[in-house]
N, C-alpha and C positions, 0 to 999 in steps of 0.2 A: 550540638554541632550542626545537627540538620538547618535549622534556624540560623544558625551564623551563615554558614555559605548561601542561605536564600537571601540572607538581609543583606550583602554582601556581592550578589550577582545579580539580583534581581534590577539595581539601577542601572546597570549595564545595558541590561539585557533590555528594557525600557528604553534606554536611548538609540539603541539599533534600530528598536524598532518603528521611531519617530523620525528617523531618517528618511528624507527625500528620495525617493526611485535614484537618483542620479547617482548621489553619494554612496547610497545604500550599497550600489551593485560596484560603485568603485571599491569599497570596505570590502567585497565578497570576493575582488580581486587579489586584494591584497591578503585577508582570510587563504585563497588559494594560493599563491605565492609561499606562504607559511607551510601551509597543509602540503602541497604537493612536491617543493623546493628543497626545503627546510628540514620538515619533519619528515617527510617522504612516509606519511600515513597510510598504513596498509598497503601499501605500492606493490607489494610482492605478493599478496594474496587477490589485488584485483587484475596485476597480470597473471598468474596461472590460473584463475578461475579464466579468462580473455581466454587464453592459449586450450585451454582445457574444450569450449566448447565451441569454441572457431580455432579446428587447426587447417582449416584450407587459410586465412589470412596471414598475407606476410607481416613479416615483424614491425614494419614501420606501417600498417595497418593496424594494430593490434596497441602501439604508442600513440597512436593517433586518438584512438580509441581510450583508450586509458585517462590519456591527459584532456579530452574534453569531459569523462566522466568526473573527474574529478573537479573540475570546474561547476558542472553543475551541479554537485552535491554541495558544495561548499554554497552555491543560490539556494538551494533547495532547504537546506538545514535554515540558511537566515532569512529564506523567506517563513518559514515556523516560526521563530521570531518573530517576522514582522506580523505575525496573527493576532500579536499580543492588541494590538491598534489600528488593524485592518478592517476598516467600515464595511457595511454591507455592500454599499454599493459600488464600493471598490473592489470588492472580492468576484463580483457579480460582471465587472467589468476585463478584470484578468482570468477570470475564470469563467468560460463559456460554457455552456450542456446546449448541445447542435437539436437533441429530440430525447426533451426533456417530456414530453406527449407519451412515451415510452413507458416511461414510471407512471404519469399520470391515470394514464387508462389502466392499468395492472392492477394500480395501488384499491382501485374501486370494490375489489373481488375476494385481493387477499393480499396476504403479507410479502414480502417478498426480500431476498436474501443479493445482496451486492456484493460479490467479489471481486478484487481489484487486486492488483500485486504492485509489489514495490518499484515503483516507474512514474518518473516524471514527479510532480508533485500530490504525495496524496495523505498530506496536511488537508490540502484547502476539497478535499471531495468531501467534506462535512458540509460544504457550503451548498448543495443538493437538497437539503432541508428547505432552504428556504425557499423552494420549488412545489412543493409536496404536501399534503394534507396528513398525509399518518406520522405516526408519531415515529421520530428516526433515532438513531442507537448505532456507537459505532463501537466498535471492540478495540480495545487496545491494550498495551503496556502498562500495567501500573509504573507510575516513577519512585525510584525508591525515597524517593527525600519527599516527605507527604508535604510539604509545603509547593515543591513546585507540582505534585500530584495535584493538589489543589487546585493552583496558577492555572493547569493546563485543561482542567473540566469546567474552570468557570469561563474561561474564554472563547473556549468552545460551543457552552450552554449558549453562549451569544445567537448563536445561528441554530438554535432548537434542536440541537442534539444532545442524546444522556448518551455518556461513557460509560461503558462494562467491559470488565476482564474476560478473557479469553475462559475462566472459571463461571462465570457468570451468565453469557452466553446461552448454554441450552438451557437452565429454568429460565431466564428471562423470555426467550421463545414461546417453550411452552405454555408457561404462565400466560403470556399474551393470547397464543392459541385457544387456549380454553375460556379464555374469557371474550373472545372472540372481539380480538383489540387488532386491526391490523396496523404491520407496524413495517420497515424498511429498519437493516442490518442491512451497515457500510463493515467485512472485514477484508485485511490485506491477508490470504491466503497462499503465499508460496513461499512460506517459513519453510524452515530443513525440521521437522519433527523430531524429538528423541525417540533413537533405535527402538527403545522400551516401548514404545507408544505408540510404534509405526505398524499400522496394519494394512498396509497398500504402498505399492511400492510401483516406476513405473518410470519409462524417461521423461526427462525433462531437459530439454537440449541437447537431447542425443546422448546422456548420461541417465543412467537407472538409479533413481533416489527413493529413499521414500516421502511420499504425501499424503498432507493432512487432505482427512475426508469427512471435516467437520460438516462442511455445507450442503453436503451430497444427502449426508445422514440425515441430516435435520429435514431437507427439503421433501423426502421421499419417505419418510415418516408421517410427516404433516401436512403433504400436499401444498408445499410454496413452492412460489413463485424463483427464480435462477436469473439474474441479468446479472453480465458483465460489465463492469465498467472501466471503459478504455479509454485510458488518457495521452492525450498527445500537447508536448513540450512545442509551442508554435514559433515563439521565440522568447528572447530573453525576459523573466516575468508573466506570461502571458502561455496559458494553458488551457486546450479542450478536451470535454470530454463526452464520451459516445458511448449510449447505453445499446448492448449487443446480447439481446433473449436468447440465453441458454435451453430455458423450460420453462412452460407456463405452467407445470404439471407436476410437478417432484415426483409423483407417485406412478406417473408413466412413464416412468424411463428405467433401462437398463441398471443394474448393478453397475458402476463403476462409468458411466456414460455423463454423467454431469462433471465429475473428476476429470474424466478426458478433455473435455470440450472446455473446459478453463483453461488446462496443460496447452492446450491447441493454441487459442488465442491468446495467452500471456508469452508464448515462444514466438508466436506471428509480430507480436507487440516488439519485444527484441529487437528480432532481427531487422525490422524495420529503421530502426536508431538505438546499437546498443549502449548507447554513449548516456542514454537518460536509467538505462536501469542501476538497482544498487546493487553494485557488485563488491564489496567490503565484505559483504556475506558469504561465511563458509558455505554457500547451499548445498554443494554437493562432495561436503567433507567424508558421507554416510557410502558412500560408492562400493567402496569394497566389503560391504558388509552385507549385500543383499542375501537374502534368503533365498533359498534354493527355488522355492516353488517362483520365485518371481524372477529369475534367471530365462533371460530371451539373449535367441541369435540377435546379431547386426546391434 
């Protein structure tokens, strides 16, 4: 069955993404029209997630808000698509790095760990590889149908990055460490963690959730490197992004101080244009369940 639906979806999906910039972002209108009209996808969970952590904005602020994110998720997904056939130096050309000198000087010393959150497009921040001299690695989803699992690490290897699971992650680190292999890890880190798993907890747009402290761990254990990577939606197609040093130190910094300082500027990133982040995501479905010890005023 896995096989049918790839043999099956895959020409599709191939001709989207040979489609002209032109037609391409007409089809993405139209995709929205569908998505947001029609099906009215998730409409109610990206407004009270809107309502939930902007309630100074009024209501036709908050629609406003809403129906352009929705707009550009429906780009953002088919621009993933169009990765399927997106040359380098087309990628290279929508996708800007302002001081990309940042990674480079870093990378000389040691490894270093890139956290990004779900904003703007960050498909194409794979494409940072082809900037860089260490060998890069980005965590992601496995897809359950192994064929497009497949589809979507070969296309990627395109621009010299190896995929690992979020399982996979700390030995592949380590492993590198000891071998004294330095390497760059692209993860999107501002998933909602399961309660089970959650050992830090902490706001994140004025709501107390818990978060993942994978990168914190890893960095202050091993002594890497911390850069943020901030992307900003310039306009239609066309995206930059700016690499922002958390710690050159992992091992010098505070308990929970690297945690913070992503929290900081993935909420700065927001608030600036909430219209690019993904908000479909229950992020802060976990609310009412904080643990005691992590219970703050205000």
């Amino acid at each position: 069955m896995q096989l049918l639906v790839f043999i099956l979806a895959y020409p599709i999906l191939w001709l989207i993404s040979i489609l002209p910039y032109r037609i391409f972002y007409l089809f993405s209108d139209f995709v929205f029209f569908l998505v947001y009209q029609v099906v009215g996808y998730r409409k109610k969970v990206v407004r009270d997630n809107l309502k939930l952590v902007f309630p100074e904005k009024s209501e036709s602020e908050i629609h406003r808000i809403e129906k352009e994110f929705f707009k550009h998720m429906c780009d953002m997904f088919l621009e993933m698509v169009k990765t399927m056939n997106l040359s380098k130096s087309d990628v290279k050309k929508r996708y800007t790095i302002t001081n990309i000198e940042v990674i480079q000087e870093i990378e000389k010393d040691k490894s270093i760990l890139i956290p990004c959150s779900h904003y703007a497009n960050w498909e194409w921040n794979v494409s940072l590889n082809l900037y860089v001299q260490s060998k890069g690695y980005a965590v992601y989803q496995k897809v359950a149908n192994k064929y497009f699992d497949k589809m979507v690490k070969d296309f990627r290897s395109r621009w010299n990055t190896t995929l690992i699971t979020q399982n996979e992650t700390v030995k592949t680190v380590i492993r590198n460490h000891k071998q004294g292999v330095n390497s760059i890890y692209g993860m999107v880190s501002d998933q909602s963690p399961m309660v089970v798993h959650a050992h830090y907890w902490d706001k994140f747009m004025g709501i107390t959730v818990p978060i993942f402290v994978g990168t914190e761990t890893l960095a202050r254990k091993l002594d890497l490197a911390v850069v943020f990577l901030k992307v900003s939606k310039v306009k239609r197609g066309y995206y930059q992004a700016e690499f922002i040093p958390i710690t050159l130190s992992g091992k010098e910094t505070a308990p929970n101080e690297i945690t913070k300082k992503f929290i900081a500027l993935t909420e700065e990133q927001i608030r600036e244009k909430p219209e690019h982040y993904f908000w479909t995501h229950k992020r802060w479905k976990h609310r009412d369940k904080v643990p005691p010890e992590f219970l703050k005023e205000g």
